[in-house]
Structures are given as C-alpha cells and as structure tokens.
LUMZAMAR-564644 format. One record per residue: residue in one letter; chain; x, y, z of N, C-alpha, C, O in turn; residue number from 1. Coordinates in steps of 0.2 Angstrom, whole numbers, plus 2048, in hexadecimal, padded with zeros to 3 digits. Each point is the difference from the previous one (the first is absolute). Example, Ala and Ser with C-alpha at 12.3 -4.5 7.8 and 13.67 -1.06 7.14 Angstrom:
REM LUMZAMAR-564644
<residu=a; chaine=A; n.u=842; n.v=7E4; n.w=827; ca.u=7FC; ca.v=806; ca.w=800; c.u=804; c.v=806; c.w=800; o.u=805; o.v=7FF; o.w=803; num=1>
<residu=s; chaine=A; n.u=7F9; n.v=806; n.w=7F9; ca.u=804; ca.v=806; ca.w=801; c.u=7FC; c.v=805; c.w=803; o.u=803; o.v=806; o.w=801; num=2>
//
This chain:
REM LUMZAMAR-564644
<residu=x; chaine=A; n.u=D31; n.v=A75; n.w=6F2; ca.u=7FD; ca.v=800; ca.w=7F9; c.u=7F8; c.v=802; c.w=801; o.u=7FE; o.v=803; o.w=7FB; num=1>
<residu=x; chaine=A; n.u=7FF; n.v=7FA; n.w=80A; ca.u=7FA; ca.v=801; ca.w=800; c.u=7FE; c.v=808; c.w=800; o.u=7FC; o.v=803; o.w=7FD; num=2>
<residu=x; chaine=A; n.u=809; n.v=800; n.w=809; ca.u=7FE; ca.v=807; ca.w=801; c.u=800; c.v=803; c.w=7F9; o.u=7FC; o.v=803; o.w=7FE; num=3>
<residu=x; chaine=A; n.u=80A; n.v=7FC; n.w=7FF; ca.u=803; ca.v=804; ca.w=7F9; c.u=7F8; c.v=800; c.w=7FB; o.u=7FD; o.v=805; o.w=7FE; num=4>
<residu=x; chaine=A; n.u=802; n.v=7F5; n.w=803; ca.u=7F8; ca.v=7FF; ca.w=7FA; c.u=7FC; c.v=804; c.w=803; o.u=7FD; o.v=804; o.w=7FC; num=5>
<residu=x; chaine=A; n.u=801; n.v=7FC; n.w=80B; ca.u=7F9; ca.v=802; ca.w=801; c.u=802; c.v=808; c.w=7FF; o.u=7FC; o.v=804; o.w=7FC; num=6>
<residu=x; chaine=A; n.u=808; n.v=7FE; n.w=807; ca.u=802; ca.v=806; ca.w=7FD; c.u=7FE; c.v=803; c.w=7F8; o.u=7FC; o.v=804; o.w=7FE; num=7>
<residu=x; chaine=A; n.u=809; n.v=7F8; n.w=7FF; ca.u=7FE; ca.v=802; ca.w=7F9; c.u=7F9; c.v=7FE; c.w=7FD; o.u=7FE; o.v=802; o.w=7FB; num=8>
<residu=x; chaine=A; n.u=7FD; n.v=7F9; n.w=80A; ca.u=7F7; ca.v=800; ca.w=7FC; c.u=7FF; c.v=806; c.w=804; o.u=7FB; o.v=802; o.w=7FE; num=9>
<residu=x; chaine=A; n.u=806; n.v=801; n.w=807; ca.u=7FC; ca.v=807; ca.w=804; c.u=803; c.v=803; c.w=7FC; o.u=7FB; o.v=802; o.w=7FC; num=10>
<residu=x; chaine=A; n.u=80B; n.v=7FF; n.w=801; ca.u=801; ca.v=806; ca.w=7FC; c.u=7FB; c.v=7FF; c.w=7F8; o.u=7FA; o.v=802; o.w=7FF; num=11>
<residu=x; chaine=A; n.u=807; n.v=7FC; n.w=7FE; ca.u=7FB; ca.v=7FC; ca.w=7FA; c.u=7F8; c.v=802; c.w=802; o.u=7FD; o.v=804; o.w=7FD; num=12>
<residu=x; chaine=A; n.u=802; n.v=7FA; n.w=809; ca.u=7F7; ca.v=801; ca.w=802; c.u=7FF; c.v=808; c.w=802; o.u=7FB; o.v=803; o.w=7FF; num=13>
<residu=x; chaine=A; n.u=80B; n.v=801; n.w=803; ca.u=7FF; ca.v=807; ca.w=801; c.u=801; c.v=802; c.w=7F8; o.u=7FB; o.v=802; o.w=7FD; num=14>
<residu=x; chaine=A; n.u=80A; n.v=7FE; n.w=800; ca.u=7FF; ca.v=803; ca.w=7FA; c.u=7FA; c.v=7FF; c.w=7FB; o.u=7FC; o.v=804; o.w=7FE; num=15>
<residu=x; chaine=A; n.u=803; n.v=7F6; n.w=802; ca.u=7F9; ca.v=7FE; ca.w=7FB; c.u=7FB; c.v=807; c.w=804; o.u=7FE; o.v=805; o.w=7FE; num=16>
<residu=x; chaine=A; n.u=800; n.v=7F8; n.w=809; ca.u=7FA; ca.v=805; ca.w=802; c.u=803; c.v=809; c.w=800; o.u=7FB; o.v=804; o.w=800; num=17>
<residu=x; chaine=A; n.u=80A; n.v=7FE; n.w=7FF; ca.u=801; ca.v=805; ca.w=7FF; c.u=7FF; c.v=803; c.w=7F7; o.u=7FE; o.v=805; o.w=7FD; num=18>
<residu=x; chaine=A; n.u=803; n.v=7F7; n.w=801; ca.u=7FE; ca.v=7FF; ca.w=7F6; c.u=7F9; c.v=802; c.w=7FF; o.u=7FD; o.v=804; o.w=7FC; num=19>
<residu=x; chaine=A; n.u=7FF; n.v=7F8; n.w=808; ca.u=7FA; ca.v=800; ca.w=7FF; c.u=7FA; c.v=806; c.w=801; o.u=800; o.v=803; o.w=805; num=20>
<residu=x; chaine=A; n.u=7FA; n.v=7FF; n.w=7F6; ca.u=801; ca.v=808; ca.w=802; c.u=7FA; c.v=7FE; c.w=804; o.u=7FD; o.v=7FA; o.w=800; num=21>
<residu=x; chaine=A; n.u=800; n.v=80E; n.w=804; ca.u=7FE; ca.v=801; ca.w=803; c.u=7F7; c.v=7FE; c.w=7FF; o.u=7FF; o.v=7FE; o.w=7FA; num=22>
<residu=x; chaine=A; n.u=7FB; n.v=802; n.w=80A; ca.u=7F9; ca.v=7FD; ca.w=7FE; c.u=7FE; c.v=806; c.w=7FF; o.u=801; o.v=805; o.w=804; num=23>
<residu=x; chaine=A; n.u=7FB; n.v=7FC; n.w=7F6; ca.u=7FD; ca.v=805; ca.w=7FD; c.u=7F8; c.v=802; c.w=806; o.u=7FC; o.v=7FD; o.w=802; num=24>
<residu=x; chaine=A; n.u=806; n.v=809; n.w=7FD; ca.u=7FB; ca.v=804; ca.w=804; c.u=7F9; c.v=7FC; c.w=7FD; o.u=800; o.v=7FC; o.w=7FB; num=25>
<residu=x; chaine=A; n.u=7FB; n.v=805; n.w=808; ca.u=7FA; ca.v=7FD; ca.w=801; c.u=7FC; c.v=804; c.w=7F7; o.u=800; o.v=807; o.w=800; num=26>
<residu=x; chaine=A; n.u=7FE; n.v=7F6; n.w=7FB; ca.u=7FE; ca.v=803; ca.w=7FB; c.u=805; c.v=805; c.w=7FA; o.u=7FE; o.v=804; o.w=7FC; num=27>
<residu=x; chaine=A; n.u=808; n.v=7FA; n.w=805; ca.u=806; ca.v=805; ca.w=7FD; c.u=800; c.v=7FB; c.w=7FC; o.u=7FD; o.v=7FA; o.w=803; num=28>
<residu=x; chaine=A; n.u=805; n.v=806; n.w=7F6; ca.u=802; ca.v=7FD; ca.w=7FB; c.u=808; c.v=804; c.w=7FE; o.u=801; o.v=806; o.w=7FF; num=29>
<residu=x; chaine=A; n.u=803; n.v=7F5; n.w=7FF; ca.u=805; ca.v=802; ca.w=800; c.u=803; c.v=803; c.w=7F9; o.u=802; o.v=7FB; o.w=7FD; num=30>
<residu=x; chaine=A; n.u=7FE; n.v=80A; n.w=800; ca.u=802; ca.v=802; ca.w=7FA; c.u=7F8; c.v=804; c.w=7FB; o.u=7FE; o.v=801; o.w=7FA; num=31>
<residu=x; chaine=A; n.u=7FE; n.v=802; n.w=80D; ca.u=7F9; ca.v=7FE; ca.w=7FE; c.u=7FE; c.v=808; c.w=806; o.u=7FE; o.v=7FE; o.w=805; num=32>
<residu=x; chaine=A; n.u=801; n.v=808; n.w=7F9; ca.u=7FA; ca.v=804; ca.w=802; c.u=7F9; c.v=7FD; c.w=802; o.u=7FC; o.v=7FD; o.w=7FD; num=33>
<residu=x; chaine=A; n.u=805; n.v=804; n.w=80B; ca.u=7FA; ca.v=7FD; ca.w=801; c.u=7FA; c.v=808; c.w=805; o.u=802; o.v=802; o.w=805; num=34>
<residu=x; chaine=A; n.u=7F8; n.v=800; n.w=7F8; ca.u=800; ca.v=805; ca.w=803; c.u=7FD; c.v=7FC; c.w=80A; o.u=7FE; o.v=7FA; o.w=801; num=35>
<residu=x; chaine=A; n.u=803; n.v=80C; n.w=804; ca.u=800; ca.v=7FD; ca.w=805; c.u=7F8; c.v=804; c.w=802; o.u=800; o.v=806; o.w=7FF; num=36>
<residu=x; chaine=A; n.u=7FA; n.v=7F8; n.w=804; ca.u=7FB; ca.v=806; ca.w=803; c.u=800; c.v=7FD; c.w=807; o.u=802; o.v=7FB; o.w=803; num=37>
<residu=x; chaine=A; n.u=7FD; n.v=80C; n.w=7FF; ca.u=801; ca.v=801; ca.w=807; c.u=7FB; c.v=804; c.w=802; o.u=7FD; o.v=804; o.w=7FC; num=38>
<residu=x; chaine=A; n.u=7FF; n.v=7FB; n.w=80C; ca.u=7FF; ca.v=803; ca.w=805; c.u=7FF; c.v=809; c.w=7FD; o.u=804; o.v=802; o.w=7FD; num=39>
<residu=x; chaine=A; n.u=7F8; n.v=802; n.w=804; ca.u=7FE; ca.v=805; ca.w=7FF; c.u=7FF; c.v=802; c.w=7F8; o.u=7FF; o.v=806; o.w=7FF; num=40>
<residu=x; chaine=A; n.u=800; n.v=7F6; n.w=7FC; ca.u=7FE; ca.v=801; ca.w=7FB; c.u=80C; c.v=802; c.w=7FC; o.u=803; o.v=804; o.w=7FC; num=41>
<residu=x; chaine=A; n.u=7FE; n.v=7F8; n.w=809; ca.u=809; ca.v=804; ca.w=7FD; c.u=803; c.v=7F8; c.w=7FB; o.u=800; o.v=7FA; o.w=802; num=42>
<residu=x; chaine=A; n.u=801; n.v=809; n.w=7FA; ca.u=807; ca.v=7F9; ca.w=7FC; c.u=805; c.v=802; c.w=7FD; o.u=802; o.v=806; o.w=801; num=43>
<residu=x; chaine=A; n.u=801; n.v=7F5; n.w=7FC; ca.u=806; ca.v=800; ca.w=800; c.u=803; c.v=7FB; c.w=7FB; o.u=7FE; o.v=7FB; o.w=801; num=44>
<residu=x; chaine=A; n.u=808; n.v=805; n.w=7F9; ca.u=802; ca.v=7F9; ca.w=7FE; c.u=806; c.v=800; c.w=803; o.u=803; o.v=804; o.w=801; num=45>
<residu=x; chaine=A; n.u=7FE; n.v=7F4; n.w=800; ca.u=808; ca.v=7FE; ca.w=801; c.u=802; c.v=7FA; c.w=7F9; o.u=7FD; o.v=7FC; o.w=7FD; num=46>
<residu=x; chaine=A; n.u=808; n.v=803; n.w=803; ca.u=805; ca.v=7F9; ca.w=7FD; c.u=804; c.v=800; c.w=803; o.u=804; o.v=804; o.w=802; num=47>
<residu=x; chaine=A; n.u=7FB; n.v=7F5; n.w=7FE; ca.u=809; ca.v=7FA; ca.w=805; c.u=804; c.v=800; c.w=7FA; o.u=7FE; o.v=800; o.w=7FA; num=48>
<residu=x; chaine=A; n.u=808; n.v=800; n.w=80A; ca.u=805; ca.v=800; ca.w=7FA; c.u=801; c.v=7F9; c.w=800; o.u=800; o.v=7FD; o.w=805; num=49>
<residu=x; chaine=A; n.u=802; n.v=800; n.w=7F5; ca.u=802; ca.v=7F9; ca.w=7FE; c.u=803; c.v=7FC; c.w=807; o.u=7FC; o.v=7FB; o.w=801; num=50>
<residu=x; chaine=A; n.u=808; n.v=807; n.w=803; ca.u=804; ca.v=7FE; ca.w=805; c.u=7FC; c.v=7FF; c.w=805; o.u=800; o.v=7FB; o.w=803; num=51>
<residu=x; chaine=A; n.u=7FE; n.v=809; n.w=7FF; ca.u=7F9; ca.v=801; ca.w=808; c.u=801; c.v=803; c.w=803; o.u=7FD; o.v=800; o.w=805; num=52>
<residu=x; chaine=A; n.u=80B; n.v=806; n.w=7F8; ca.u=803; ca.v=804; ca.w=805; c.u=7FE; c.v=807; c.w=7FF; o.u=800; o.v=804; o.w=805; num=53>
<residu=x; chaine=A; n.u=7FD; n.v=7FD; n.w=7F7; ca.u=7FC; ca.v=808; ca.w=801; c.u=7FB; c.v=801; c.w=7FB; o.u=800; o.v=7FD; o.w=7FB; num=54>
<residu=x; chaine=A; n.u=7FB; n.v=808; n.w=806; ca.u=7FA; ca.v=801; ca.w=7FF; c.u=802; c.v=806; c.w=7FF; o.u=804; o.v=803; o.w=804; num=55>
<residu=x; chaine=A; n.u=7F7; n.v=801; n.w=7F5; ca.u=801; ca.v=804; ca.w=7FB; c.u=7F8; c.v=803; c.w=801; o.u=7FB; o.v=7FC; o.w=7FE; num=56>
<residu=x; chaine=A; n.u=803; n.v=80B; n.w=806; ca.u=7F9; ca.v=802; ca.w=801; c.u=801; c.v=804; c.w=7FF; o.u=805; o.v=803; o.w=801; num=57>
<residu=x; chaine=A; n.u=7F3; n.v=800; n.w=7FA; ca.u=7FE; ca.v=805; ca.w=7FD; c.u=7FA; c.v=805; c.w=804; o.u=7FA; o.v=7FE; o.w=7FE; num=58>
<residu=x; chaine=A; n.u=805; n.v=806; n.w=807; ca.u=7FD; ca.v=802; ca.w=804; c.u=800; c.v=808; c.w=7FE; o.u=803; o.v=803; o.w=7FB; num=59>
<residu=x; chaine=A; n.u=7F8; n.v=802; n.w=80B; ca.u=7FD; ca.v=805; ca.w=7FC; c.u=807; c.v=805; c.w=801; o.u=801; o.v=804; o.w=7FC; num=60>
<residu=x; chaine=A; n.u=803; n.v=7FB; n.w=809; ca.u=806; ca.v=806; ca.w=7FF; c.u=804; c.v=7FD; c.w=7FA; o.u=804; o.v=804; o.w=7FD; num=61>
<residu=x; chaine=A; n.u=7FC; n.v=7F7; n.w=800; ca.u=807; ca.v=7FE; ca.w=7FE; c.u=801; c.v=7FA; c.w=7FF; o.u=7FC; o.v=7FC; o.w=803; num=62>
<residu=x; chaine=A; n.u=809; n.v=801; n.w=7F9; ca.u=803; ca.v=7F8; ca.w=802; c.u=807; c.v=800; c.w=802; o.u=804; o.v=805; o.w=800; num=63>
<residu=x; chaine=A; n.u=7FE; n.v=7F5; n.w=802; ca.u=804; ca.v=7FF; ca.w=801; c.u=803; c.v=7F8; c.w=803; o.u=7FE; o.v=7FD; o.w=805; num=64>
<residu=x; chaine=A; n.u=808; n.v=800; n.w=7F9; ca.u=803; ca.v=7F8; ca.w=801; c.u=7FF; c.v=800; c.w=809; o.u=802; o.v=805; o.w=803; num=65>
<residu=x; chaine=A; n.u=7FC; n.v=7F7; n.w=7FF; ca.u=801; ca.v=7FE; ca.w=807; c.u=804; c.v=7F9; c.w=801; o.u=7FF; o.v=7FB; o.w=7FC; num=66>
<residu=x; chaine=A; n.u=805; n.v=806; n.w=809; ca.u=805; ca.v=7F9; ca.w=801; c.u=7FC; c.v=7FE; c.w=808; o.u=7FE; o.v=802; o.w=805; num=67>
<residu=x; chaine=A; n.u=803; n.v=7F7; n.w=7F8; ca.u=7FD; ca.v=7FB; ca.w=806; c.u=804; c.v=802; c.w=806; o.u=806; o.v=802; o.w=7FF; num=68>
<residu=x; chaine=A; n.u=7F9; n.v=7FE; n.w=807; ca.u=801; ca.v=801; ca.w=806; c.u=800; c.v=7FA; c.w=804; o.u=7FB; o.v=7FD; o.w=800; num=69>
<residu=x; chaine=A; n.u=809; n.v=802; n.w=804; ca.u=803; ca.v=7FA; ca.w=805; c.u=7FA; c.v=7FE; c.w=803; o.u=800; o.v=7FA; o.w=801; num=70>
<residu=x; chaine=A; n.u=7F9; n.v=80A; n.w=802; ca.u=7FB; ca.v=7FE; ca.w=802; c.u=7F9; c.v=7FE; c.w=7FD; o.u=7FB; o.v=7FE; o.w=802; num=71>
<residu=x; chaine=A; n.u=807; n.v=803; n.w=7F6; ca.u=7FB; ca.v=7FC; ca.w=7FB; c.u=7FC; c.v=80A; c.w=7FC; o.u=7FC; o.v=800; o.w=7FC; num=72>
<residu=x; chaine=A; n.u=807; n.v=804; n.w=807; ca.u=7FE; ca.v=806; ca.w=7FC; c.u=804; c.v=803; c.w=7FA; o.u=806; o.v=800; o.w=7FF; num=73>
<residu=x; chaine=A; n.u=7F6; n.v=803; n.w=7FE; ca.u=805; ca.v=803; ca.w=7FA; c.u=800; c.v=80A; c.w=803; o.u=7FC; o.v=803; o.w=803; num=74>
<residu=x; chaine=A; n.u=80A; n.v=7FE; n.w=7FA; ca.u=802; ca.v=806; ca.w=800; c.u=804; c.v=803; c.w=7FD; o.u=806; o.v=7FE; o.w=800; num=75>
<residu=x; chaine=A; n.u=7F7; n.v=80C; n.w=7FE; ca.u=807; ca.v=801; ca.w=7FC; c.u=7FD; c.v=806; c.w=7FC; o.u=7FB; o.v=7FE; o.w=7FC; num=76>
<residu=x; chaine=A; n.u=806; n.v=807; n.w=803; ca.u=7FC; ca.v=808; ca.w=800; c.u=7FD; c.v=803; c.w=805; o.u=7FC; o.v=805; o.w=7FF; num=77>
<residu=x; chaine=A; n.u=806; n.v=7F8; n.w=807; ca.u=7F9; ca.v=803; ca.w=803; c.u=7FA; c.v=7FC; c.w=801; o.u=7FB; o.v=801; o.w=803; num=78>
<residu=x; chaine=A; n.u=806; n.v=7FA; n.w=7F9; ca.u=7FA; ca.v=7FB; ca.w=800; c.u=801; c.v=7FB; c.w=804; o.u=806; o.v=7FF; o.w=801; num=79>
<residu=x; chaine=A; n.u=7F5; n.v=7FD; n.w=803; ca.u=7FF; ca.v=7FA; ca.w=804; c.u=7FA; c.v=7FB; c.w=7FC; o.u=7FA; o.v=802; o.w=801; num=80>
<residu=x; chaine=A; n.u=807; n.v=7FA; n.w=7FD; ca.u=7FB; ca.v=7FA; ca.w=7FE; c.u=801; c.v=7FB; c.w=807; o.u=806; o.v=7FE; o.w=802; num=81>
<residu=x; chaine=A; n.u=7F4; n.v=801; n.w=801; ca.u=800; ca.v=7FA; ca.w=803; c.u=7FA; c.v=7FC; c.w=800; o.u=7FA; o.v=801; o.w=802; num=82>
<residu=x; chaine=A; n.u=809; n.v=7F8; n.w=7FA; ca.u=7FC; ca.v=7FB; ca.w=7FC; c.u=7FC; c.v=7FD; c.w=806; o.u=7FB; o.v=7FD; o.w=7FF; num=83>
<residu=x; chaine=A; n.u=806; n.v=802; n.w=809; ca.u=7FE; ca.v=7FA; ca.w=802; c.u=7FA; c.v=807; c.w=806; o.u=7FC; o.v=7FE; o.w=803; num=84>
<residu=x; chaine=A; n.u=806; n.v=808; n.w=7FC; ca.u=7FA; ca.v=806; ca.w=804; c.u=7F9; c.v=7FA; c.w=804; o.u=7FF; o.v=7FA; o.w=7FE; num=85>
<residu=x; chaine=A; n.u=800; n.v=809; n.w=806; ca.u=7F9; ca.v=7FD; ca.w=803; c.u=7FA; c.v=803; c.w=7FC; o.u=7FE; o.v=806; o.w=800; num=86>
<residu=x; chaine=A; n.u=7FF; n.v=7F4; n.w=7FC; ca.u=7FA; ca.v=801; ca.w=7FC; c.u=802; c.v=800; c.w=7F9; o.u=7FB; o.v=801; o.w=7FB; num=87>
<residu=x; chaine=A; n.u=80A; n.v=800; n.w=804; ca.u=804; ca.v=802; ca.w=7F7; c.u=806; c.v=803; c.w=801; o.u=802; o.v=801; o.w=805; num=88>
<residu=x; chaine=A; n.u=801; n.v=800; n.w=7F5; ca.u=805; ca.v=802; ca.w=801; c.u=800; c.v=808; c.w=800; o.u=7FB; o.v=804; o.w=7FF; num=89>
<residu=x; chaine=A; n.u=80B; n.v=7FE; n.w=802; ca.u=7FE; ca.v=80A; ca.w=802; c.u=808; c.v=804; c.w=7FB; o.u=806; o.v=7FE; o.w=801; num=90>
<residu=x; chaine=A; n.u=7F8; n.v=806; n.w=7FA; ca.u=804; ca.v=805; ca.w=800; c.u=802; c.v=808; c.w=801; o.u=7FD; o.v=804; o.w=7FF; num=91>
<residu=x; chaine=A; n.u=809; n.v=7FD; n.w=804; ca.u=7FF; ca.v=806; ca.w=806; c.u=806; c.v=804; c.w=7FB; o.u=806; o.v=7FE; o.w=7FF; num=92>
<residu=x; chaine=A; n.u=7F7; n.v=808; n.w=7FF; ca.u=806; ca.v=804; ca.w=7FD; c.u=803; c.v=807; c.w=806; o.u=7FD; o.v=803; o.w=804; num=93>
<residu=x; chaine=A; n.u=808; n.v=7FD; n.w=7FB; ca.u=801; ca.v=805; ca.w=805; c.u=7FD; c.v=802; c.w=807; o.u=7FF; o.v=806; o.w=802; num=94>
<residu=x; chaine=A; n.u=7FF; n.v=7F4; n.w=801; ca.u=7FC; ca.v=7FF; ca.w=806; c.u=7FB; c.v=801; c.w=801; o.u=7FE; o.v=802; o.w=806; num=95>
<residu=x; chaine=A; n.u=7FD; n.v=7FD; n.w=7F2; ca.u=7FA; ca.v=805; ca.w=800; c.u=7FC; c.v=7F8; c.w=7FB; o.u=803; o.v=7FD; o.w=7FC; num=96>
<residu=x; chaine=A; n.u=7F7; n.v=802; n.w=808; ca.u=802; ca.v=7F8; ca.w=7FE; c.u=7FB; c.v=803; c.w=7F7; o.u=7FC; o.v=804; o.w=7FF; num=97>
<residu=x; chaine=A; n.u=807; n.v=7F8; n.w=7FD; ca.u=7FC; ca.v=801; ca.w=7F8; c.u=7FC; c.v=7F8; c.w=7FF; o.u=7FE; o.v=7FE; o.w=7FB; num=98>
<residu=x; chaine=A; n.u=801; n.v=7FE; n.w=80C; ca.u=7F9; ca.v=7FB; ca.w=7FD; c.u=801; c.v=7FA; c.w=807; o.u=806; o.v=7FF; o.w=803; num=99>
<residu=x; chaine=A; n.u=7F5; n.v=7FF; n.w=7FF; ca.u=801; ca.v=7FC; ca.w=807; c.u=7FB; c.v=7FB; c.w=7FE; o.u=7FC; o.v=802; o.w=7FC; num=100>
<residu=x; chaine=A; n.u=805; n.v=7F8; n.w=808; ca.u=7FA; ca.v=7F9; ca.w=7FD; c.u=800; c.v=800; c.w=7FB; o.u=7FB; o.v=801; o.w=7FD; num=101>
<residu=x; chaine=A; n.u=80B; n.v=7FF; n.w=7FE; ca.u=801; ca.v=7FE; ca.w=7F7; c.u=7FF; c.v=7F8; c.w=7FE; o.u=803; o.v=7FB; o.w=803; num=102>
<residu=x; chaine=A; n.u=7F8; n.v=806; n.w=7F7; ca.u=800; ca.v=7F7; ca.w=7FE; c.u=803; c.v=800; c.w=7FB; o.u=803; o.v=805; o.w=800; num=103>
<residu=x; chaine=A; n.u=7FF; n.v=7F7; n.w=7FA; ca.u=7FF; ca.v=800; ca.w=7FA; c.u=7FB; c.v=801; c.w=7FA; o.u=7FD; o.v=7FC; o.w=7FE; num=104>
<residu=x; chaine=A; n.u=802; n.v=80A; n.w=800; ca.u=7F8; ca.v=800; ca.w=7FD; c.u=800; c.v=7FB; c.w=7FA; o.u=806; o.v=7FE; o.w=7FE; num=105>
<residu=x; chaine=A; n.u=7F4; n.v=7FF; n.w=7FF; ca.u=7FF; ca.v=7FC; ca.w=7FA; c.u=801; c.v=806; c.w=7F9; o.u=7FF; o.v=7FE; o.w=7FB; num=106>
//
C-alpha cells in the first residue's frame, strides 16, 4: 500500500512541476515588447508569450516566433535568443550575431 501511494504523490509532484511554466528571461515581460540594447550601438524587441514557451523578436532581417529549447534558449527562423549569454542576453540570426550583452532598455 505504502509503495502504491508514494507512487502515485511522485506522479502528482512530476505532473504539477511539469504544468508549471518556465522562469521568464531576465527583463521580458510577458505579452509585452520590450526593446532589448546591446553591445555595438545594435537592438532589438522581443515578447514572451503568456506561457514562457516562446519569444516573439523583431530584429533588423526580420521577425520571427522562437520556441524555447531544452537548454533554456529560444529558436526558430534562423534565429537563436540566448537569455542567460555572458554579460546579457545575445541574439544571433543566421549565425551572424544581430546584438551581444543585451539588457532591457528603459
């Protein structure tokens, strides 16, 4: 009996934390353009989507939805957003980086 229950609270403790959405990049607001400056005079806007599962940027090739990635990056046209970069976060299009040490601007 005892196996049977602990069973079923690990399944209950696995589900709940699977429900639960992901921690918002460092200055994203979700449902909310926020523009990003970066490093060389370069920016950029992104929005989280309601869920925390992908990020919506408007950058100088183009926009495009990016889906969160297994390692905490977004991607998806060609694009790479990576929120947690050393010094800021970095957006990279087509392996040509479009902003590196991004903050949040006011």
């Amino acid at each position: 009996m005892k196996t049977t229950l602990s069973l079923c609270a690990m399944a209950c403790l696995m589900a709940a934390g699977c429900a639960t959405s992901p921690p918002a990049p460092a200055g994203l607001t979700a449902g909310k353009f926020v523009s990003m400056a970066c490093a060389e005079n370069k920016s950029f806007q992104a929005r989280l989507s309601d869920d925390g599962r992908s990020i919506r940027v408007r950058a100088h090739p183009g926009s495009a939805e990016l889906e969160r990635q297994a390692d905490g990056s977004f991607s998806g046209d060609g694009y790479v957003f990576k929120p947690a970069a050393e010094g800021g976060a970095s957006l990279d299009h087509a392996g040509k980086s479009q902003g590196k040490a991004c903050k949040a601007s006011a």
